[in-house]
C-alpha positions in Angstrom: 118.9 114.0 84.5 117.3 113.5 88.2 119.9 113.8 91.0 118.6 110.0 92.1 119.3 108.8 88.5 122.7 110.2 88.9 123.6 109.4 92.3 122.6 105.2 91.0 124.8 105.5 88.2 127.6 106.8 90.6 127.1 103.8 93.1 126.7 101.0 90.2 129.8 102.2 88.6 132.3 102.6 91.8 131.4 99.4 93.2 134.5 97.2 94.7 135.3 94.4 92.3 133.6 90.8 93.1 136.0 88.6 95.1 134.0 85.8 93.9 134.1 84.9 89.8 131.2 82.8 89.5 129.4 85.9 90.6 130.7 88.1 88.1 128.1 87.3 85.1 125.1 87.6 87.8 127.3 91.3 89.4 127.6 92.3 85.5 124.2 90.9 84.5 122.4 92.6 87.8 124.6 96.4 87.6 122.9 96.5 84.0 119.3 96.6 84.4 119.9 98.6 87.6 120.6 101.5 85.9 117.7 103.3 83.8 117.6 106.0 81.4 114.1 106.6 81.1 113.4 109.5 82.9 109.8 109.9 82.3 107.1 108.6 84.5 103.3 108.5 83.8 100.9 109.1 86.6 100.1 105.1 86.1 104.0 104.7 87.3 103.4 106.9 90.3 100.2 105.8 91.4 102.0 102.3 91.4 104.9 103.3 93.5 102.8 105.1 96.4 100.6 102.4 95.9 96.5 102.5 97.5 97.3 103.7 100.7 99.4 106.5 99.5 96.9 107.7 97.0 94.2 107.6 99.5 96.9 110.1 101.4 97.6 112.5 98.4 93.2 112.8 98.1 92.9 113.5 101.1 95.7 116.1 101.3 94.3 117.5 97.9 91.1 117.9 99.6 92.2 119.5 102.8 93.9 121.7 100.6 91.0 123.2 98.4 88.7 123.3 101.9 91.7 126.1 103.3 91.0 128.0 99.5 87.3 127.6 99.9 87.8 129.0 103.8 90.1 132.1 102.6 87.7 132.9 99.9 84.4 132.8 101.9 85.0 133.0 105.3 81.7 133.6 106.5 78.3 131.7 106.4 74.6 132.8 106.4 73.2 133.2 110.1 70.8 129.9 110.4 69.0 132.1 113.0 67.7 135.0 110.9 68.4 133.3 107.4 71.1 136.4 106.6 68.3 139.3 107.3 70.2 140.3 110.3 67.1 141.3 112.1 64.0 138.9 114.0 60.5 139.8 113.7 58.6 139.7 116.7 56.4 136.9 117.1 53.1 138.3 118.4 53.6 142.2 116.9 55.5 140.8 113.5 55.9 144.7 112.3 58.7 145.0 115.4 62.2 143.6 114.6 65.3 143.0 116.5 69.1 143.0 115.8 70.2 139.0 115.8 71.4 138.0 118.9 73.5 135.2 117.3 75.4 137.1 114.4 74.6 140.5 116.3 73.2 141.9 113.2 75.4 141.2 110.8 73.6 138.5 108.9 76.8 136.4 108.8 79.0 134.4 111.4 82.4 132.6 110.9 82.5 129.7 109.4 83.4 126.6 112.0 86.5 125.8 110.0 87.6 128.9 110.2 86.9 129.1 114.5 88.6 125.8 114.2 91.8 126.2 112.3 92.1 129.9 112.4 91.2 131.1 116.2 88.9 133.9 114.9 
């Protein structure tokens, strides 16, 4: 049983007695419903509880989430500046090349979440 469930049920049942007897049927009538057994919650009963804003939260979150996988997996992009070659052509003698100046040759350069979030 959830530790909240249990932790109701403690609190319902303890409760001072009602100083006031025309309460009693409402205090008796109000303690029942109070306490569920139904442990089980569809995600129609979650989404209901967090309500739009919340949900709007948890995609967000979810989305963050799979862009830090997505970073740790590839890390690196294609150089825009040499298309991934690593290496220019000249423009007048196009036999002569040239490391990259931007990715230094590599071909590849971080990508800018990673410079962002990860300082490399």
């Amino acid at each position: 049983m959830n530790l909240v469930v249990q932790i109701a049920v403690v609190l319902s049942t303890t409760g001072a007695p009602n100083p006031h007897p025309s309460n009693a049927a409402v205090a008796g009538s109000a303690a029942g419903p109070a306490v569920e057994t139904n442990t089980s919650s569809t995600s129609a009963d979650v989404a209901s509880t967090i309500g739009p804003t919340g949900m709007l939260l948890l995609l967000v979150l979810a989305a963050f989430a799979l862009y830090l996988v997505s970073l740790s997996l590839h890390p690196n992009a294609k150089c825009n500046r040499c298309k991934g070659a690593g290496r220019h052509h000249g423009t007048i003698f196009s036999y002569a090349q040239r490391p990259c100046n931007s990715c230094k040759g590599r071909g590849v350069h971080p990508r800018l979440g990673r410079k962002v979030l990860f300082k490399t």
